[in-house]
Every structure is written in C-alpha cells, then in structure tokens.
C-alpha positions in Angstrom: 0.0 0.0 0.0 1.3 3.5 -1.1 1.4 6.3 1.2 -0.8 8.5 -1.0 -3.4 5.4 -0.7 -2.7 5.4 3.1 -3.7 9.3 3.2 -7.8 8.8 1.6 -9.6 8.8 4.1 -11.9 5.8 3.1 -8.8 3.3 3.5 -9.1 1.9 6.3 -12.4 0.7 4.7 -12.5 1.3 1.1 -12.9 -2.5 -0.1 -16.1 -2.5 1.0 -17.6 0.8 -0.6 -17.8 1.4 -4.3 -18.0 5.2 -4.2 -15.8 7.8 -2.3 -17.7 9.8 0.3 -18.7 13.3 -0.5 -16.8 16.6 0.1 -20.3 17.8 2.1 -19.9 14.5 4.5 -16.2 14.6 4.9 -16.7 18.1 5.9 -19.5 17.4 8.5 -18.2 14.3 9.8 -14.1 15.2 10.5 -13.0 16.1 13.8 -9.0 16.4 13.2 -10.1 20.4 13.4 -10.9 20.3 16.8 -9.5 17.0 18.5 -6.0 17.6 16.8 -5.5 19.0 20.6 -5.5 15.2 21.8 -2.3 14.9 19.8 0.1 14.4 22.6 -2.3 12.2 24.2 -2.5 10.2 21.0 1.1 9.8 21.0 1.3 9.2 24.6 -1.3 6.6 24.2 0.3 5.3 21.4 4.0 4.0 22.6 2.5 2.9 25.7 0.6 0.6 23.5 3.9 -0.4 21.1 5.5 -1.0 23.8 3.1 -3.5 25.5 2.8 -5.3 22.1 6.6 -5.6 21.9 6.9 -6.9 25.6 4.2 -9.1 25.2 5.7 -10.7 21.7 3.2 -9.7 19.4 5.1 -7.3 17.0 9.3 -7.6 16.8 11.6 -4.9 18.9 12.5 -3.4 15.3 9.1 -2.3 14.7 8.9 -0.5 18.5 12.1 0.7 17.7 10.7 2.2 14.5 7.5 3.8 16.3 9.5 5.0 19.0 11.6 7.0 16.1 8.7 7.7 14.0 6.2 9.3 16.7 9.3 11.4 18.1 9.6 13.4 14.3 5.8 13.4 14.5 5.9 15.5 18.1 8.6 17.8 16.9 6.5 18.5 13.4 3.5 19.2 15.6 5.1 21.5 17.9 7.0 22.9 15.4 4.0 23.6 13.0 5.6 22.0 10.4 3.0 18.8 10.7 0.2 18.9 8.0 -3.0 18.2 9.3 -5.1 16.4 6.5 -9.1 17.0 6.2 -9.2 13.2 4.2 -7.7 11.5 7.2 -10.9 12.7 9.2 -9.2 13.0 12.7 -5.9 12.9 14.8 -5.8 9.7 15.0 -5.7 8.2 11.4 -3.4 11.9 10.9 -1.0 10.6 12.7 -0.9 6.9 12.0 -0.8 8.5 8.4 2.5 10.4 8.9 3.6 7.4 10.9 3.4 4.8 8.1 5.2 7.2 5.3 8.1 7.7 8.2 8.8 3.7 9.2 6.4 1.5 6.8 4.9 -1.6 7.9 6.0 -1.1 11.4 3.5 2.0 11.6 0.9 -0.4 9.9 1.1 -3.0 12.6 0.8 -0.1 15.6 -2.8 -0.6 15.2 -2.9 -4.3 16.1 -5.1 -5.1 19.1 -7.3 -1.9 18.9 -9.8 0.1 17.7 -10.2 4.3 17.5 -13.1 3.7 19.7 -10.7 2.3 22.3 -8.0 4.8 21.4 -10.1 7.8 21.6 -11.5 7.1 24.8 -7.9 6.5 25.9 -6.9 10.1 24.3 -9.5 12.3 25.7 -9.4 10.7 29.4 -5.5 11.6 29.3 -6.0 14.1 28.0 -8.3 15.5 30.4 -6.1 14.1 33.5 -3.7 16.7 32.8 -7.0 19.2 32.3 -8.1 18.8 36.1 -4.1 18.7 37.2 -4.1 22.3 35.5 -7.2 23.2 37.0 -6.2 22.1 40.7 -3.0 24.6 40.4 -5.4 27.6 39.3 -8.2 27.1 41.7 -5.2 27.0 44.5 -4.0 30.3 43.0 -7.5 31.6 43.2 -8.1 30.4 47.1 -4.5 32.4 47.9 -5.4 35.3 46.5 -9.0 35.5 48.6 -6.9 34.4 51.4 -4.2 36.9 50.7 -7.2 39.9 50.8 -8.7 37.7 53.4 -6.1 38.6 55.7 -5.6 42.3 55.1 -9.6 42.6 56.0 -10.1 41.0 59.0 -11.5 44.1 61.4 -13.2 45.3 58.5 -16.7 45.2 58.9 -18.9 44.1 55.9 -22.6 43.9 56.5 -23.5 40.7 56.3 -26.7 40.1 53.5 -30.2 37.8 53.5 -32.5 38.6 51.1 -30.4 41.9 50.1 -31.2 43.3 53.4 -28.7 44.2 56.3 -28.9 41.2 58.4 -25.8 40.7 60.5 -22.3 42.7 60.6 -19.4 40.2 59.2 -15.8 40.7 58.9 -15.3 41.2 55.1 -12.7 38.7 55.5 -15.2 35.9 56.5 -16.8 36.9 53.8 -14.3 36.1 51.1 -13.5 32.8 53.4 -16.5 31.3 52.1 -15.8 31.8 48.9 -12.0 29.9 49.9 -14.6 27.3 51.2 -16.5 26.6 47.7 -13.1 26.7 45.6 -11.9 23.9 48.3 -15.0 22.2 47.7 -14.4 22.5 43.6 -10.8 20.9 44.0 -11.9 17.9 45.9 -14.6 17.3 43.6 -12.3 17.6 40.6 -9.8 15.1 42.6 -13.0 12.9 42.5 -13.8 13.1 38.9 -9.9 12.3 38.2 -9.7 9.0 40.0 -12.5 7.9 37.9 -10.9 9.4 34.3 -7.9 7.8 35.3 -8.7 4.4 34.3 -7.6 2.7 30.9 -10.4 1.6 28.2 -7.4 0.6 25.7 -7.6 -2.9 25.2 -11.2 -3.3 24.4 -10.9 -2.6 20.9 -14.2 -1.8 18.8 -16.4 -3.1 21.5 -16.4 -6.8 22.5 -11.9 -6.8 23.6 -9.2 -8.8 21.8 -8.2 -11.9 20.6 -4.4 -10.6 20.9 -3.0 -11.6 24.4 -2.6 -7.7 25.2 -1.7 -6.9 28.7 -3.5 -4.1 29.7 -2.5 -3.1 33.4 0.8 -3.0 31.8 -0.8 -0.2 29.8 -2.2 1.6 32.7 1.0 1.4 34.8 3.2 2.4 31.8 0.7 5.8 31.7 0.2 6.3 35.0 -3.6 5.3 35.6 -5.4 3.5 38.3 -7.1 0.7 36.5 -8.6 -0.8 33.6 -11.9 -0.5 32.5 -13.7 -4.0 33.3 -16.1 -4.3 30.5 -15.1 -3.6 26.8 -18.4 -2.5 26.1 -18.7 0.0 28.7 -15.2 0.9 28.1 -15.3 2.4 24.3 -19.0 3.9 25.0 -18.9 5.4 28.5 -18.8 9.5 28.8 -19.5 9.5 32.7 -15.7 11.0 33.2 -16.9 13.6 30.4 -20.1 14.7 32.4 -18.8 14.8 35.8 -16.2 17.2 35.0 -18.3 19.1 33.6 -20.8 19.0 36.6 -18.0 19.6 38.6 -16.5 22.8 36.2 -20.7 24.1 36.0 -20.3 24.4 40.0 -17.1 25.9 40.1 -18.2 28.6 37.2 -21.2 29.2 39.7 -19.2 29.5 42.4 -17.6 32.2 40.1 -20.5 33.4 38.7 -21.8 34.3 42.6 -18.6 35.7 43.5 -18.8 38.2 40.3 -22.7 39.2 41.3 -21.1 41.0 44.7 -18.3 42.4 42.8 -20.8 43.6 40.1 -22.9 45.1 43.0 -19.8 46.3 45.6 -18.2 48.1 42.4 -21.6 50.1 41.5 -21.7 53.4 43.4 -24.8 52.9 45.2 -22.7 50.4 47.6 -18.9 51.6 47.0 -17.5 49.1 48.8 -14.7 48.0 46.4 -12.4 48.8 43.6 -11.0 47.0 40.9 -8.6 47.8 38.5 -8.8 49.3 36.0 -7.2 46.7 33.2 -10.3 44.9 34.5 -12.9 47.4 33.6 -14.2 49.2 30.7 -15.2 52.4 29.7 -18.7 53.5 27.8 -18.9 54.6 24.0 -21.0 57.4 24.9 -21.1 58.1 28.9 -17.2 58.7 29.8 -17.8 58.5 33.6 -18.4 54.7 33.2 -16.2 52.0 34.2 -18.1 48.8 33.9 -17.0 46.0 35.9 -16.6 43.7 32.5 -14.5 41.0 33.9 -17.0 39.6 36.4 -20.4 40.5 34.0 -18.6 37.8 31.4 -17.5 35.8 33.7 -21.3 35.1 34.7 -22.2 35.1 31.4 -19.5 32.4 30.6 -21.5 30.5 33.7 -24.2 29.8 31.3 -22.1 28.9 28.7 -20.4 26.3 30.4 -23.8 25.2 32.1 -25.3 24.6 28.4 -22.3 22.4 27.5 -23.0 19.8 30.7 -26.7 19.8 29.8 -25.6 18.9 25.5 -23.5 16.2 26.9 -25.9 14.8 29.4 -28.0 14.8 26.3 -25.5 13.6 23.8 -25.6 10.0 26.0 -29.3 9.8 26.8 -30.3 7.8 23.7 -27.5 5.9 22.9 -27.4 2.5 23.2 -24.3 0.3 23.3 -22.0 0.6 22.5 -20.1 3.2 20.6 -21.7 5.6 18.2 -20.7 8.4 15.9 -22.5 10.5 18.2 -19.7 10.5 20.7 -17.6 12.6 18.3 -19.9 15.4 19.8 -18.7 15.5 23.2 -15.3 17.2 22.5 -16.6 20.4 21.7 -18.1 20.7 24.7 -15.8 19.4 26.9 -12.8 21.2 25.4 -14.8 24.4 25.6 -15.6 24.3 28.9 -12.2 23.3 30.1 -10.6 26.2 28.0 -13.4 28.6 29.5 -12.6 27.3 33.3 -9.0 27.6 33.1 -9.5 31.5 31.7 -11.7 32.7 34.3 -9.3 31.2 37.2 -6.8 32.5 35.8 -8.4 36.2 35.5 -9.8 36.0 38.6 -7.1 35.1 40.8 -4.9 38.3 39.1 -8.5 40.2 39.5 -8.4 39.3 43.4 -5.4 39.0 44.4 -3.8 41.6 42.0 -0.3 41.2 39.6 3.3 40.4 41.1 5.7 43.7 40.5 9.0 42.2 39.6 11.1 45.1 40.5 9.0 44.8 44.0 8.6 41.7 44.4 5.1 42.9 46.2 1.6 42.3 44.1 -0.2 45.2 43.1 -3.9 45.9 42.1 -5.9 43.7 42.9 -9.6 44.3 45.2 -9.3 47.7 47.0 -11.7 47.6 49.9 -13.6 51.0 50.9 -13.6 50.0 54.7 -15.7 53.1 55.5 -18.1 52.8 53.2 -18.5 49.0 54.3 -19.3 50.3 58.2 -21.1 52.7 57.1 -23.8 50.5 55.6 -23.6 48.3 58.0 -25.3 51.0 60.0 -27.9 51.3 58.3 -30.2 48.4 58.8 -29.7 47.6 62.8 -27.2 44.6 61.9 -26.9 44.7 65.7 -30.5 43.8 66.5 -30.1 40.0 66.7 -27.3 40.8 70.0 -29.7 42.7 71.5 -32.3 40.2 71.5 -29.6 37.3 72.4 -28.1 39.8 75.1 -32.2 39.9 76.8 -32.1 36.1 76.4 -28.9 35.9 78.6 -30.9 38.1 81.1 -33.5 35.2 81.3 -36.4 35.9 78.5 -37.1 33.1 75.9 -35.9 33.7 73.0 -39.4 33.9 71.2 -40.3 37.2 73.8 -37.5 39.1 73.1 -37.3 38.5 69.4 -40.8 40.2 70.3 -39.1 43.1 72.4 -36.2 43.5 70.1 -38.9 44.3 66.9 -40.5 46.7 69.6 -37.3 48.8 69.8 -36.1 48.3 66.0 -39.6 50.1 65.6 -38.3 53.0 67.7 -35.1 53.5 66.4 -36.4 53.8 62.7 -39.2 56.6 64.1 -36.1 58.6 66.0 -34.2 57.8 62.4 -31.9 56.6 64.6 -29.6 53.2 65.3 -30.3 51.1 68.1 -27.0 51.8 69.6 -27.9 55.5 69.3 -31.5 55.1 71.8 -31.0 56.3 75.2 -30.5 53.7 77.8 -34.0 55.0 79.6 -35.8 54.0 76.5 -34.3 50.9 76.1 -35.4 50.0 79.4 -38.6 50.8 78.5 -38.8 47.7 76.5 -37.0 45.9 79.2 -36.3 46.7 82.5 -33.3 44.2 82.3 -31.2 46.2 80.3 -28.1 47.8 81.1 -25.6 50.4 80.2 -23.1 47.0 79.5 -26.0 46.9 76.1 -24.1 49.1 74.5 -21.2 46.5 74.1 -23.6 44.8 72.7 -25.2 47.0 70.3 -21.9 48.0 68.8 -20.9 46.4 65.2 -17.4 45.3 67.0 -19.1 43.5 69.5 -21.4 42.1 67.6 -18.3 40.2 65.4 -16.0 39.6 68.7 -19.1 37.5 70.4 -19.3 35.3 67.3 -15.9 33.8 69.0 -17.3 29.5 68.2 -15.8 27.8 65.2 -16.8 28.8 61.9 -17.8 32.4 63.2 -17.0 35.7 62.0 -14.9 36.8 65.1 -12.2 38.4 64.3 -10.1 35.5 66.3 -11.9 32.5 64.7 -11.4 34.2 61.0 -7.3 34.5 61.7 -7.6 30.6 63.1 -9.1 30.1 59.7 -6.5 32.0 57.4 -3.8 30.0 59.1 -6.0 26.7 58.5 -5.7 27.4 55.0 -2.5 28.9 54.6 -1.6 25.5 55.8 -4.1 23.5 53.3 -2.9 25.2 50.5 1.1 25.4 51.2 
C-alpha cells in the first residue's frame, strides 16, 4: 500500500464501498479540526501501547524501535508547526498513523494491532483530560491564595452581612471572602473525584467486544500512570461518565464564580462603594465617559451559562444511545474542550483580579480588590445589623428567646421613628422595653461587639477568622 493510498480517508475501509464519500460528509463528519488537541495524548497513548505489544511478543523490537523514532519526528512537526493536518484522514488519530506509516512503513501499519479508534479515543481524551483537572487544581489554589491573601488584610473590616439583600448581621469582610475559599476547596476535591475515575484505561477493548491478541493491559495503565482498567469492553469504548462529571463539577465551580462576580458587580456600582478593581479589568462606555463597567466579572457570569449549556448537551448527547459506541460520541469534545478552556481562563483572571499582579522590581503584588472599609461600616449601620445581639443579650438576662425576638422588633420600631440606630437610643428608652437592660448593652449593640461574640468555630470573630486564614494557609502550602 502506497502512502498516497494510506492518506484517503476511506482506506481503512474502502474495499467494502464502491463510491468515495462526498466533500459535504467529509466536511460534517471530521473532527481532526478540533480533536488535533488530543495529539500528545495520542502519541502518549500510542507508545505505551507499542511497547506492550513488543513486551508481550506480538510485533518484533525493530518495529517499537521504529514507532518509538517515527512518533518522536511526529511530536517535533507538531510543535514545530511543520505537521500537515489532513481534512481526508478525518481525525488525529488516522493523521498521525498516516504520517507514521510514510516515516517507518509496515511497522506503523502493525501499531494498530489489538485496537480500535473507539478504544483509542477514549484513551486520548481521558489523558488528556487528567492533565486538564491537574491544570485546573493549580489555578483554583491560585484563586483560594489570593482570597486568602485579601482575606487577611480585611479581617477588622466590617462588611454587612446580606439575606435577602437586606442588612442582616455585621461580618468581617474577611469571612466573607473565606466562604468563597470554602467553595473553591469544595471545587478541587470534587475535581480530585472526577480524576480518580478518568484515570482508568479503556485501551484494550478494541471496537467493542476486547481482543483476541494476548494484550496486557494493566501494563498499559502502569506504563501511563492510571489506576485501573476498565472492566467491561463494552462500557469501556462507549462510557462518557468522566466527560459529564467534569463538567458537573467545572458548572459548580463557574457558579461559584459566577456568585462571586454578582457581589463584585454590586460592591463596584456606586450605590454600595465598597470595592475597587482595577482598571485593566474594567471598561469604559462609548457614549457616557464616567463609566467604568466591571466587564471581567459581567462575562465571567455570562460564561457561567455557557459552560452550564455544555454539561446539559453532553448529558443529552448519552441519553439515547445505546451500546456501545456511536458516531454520536464525536460530539462530546466540543463541549468538553470548551468548557475546560473557558474554566482555566476565568481562574486564571480571577485570581490576578483578586489578588492583584506580582511587581518584579518589587517583588510585592499590586492591584488587585481595594476595599472602601468606610463605606463598608457605614452600611452596616444602616439596617440595625446589631438587632439580633440585642435580643440574644435579653435572652442571657432570662427571657425566651421567642419574647424578646418580640421586644427587640418593639425597639427596631423605635429606632427607625427617632431615624436613629439602636446603639444610638438612650438607655432609659431601652429600658422601657425591658427593664433588664443595662448600660453593659451598648457593648452589645456596637458592630465590634457584635463580630468579637461570634468567637465558636466557623464564626466571624475576628479571632476565629485568623484561626481560619492559618488553616488554609496551611491547606494550600
């Protein structure tokens, strides 16, 4: 066979067929456009494969020899540029087999021995995305550092605390950004959970039913690294699970994102003034030149939906299908590869957007979230954050709780007729609602003494938030 009759795309078949297939069909049915990203995984793949079938006696020590030299030129054409990816050979699989054969003849013919591209791709994209989620892990610790990095600047800064949009309870704004630590953590160990599953070897079960070939196939998986071998052939060439749950798991995160970017969106607007960004993450307006639009975290919660779609086409890519592989599958790498691309991105802007942009001459990161302390407090003036402490303060002096929640309302009522704060009512009207109360409630009715009493794990005392910072200074090295 002749390397121009190796490069049609209908070879691997032809015998059967008496036509060629149609520019229109090659067009909509060739993926080397998209999946020529899975190339190094191909490759990687690949000589774990030869080298299993050399060990294992089924093709000579020559012909590994020869794929060994021959997939080496093919990495350095690819990275070079100099490789020609060919629309005929339909995807980056027969591309590279292709260029393999014209380098070392038969011996790239006989690499194929003992599998099927239904095996091989599932192989491919399930390396591939290991390294994905390995990527991933690094940027969502970047992220977590640089909201732990604010987090500890901002500890006696006092946020008010939000249900419903309305002033519920004063928070250090530090806390605040700690829960957001807490869903990124969340997003890596769930991403450590997709990878253990990826991370197991569907080579070996060829088209769909295995091998007559006496492959050894937890050789494979040693020789690249992964935890196991698929157990059925049929689920191994047609299961996507790996596919969906990372992008389950990458849909969560991007919420996690996309709720983060909301209270940026909001802080920046000058009704709240509570933070800054800068301003290489902002925009200006065609027409209104006072604007700078907080563009970074609008996208980023539009990308949310984005990536969102993508889990629900793939979820729907595998509901009809039965086993075991179908050209349908082509379809999930679209998705997947966007969403991975679209994840990394928005880590990696946000973490710079956070936690601001390492000054080499310095050595000290600049930009970054400046905080508006004042105008924080000040807010959390507003709305009588304090009124819960007052009505746990008349519990302490013996009411039940559901009596002074009762009381407390009583004096909130007060307060908003004097257009005053709580903390601001005389201590003879206050007792007017109680005659328990004290001049020691004004402790109480302060914003600061509202966060120091919330001193039991997981609170927003100042004291439990620094335990916290050092907790995950710790977790995250």
């Amino acid at each position: 066979m002749s390397s121009n009759q190796l490069d049609k795309k209908t070879e691997a078949w032809s015998a059967l067929f008496s036509e060629p297939m149609s520019e229109l069909v090659k067009r909509y049915t060739a993926s080397v456009f998209f999946d020529k990203r899975l190339w190094q995984a191909d490759i990687q793949g690949s000589l774990a494969h030869a080298e299993m079938l050399a060990a294992q006696g089924i093709i000579g020590q020559s012909d590994h020899a020869d794929i060994q030299r021959g997939m080496a030129q093919i990495a350095r054409e690819i990275e070079s540029g100099a490789f020609e990816w060919k629309l005929d050979l339909e995807d980056v699989h027969l591309n590279i087999e292709a260029r393999l054969t014209q380098l070392v003849g038969d011996a790239g013919k006989r690499l194929h021995t003992g599998r099927s591209r239904n095996d091989q791709v599932a192989t491919d994209v399930r390396l591939w995305l290991r390294g994905e989620i390995d990527l991933i892990d690094g940027l969502l610790t970047d992220l977590q550092r640089a909201l732990v990095d604010v987090a500890e600047k901002n500890v006696d800064v006092i946020l008010p605390g939000f249900t419903h949009l309305q002033v519920a309870q004063p928070v250090s704004f530090a806390h605040h950004l700690l829960a957001y630590v807490e869903m990124f953590a969340r997003d890596a160990e769930r991403l450590a959970d997709v990878r253990r599953r990826t991370n197991r070897l569907p080579l070996g079960s060829a088209a769909l039913a295995g091998t007559t070939y006496p492959l050894d196939r937890e050789r494979v998986a040693k020789t690249l690294g992964m935890e196991g071998v698929c157990q059925n052939s049929l689920d191994g060439v047609s299961d996507r699970d790996f596919a969906i749950e990372f992008t389950a798991a990458a849909s969560l995160c991007m919420v996690h994102i996309s709720r983060l970017s909301e209270e940026l969106i909001l802080w920046m607007s000058q009704n709240f003034g509570f933070v800054k960004i800068a301003d290489r993450f902002t925009t200006g307006s065609s027409i209104m030149p006072q604007k700078k639009n907080p563009d970074v975290p609008e996208l980023a919660r539009g990308k949310t939906g984005r990536v969102v779609g993508h889990l629900m086409a793939l979820i729907t890519l595998m509901k009809g299908q039965p086993l075991a592989y179908n050209k349908d599958n082509q379809e999930d790498k679209e998705p997947l590869f966007d969403t991975v691309d679209t994840l990394k991105d928005t880590l990696r802007i946000f973490a710079e957007m956070v936690g601001g942009q390492l000054n080499p001459a310095t050595g000290q990161k600049e930009g970054g979230i400046a905080v508006n302390a004042a105008a924080m407090e000040a807010a959390a003036n507003k709305g009588y954050a304090t009124a819960t402490d007052l009505a746990d303060y008349l519990v302490k002096k013996g009411l039940p709780f559901r009596d002074a929640h009762e009381t407390v309302a009583h004096a909130v009522k007060a307060a908003t007729s004097h257009n005053c704060d709580l903390s601001e009512l005389p201590l003879a009207v206050l007792q007017g609602f109680h005659p328990s109360i004290d001049k020691d409630v004004y402790d109480v009715l302060s914003l600061r003494g509202s966060l120091s009493a919330r001193n039991t794990l997981g609170g927003t005392a100042p004291a439990q938030v620094r335990a916290q910072i050092a907790r995950h200074r710790n977790r995250l090295g």
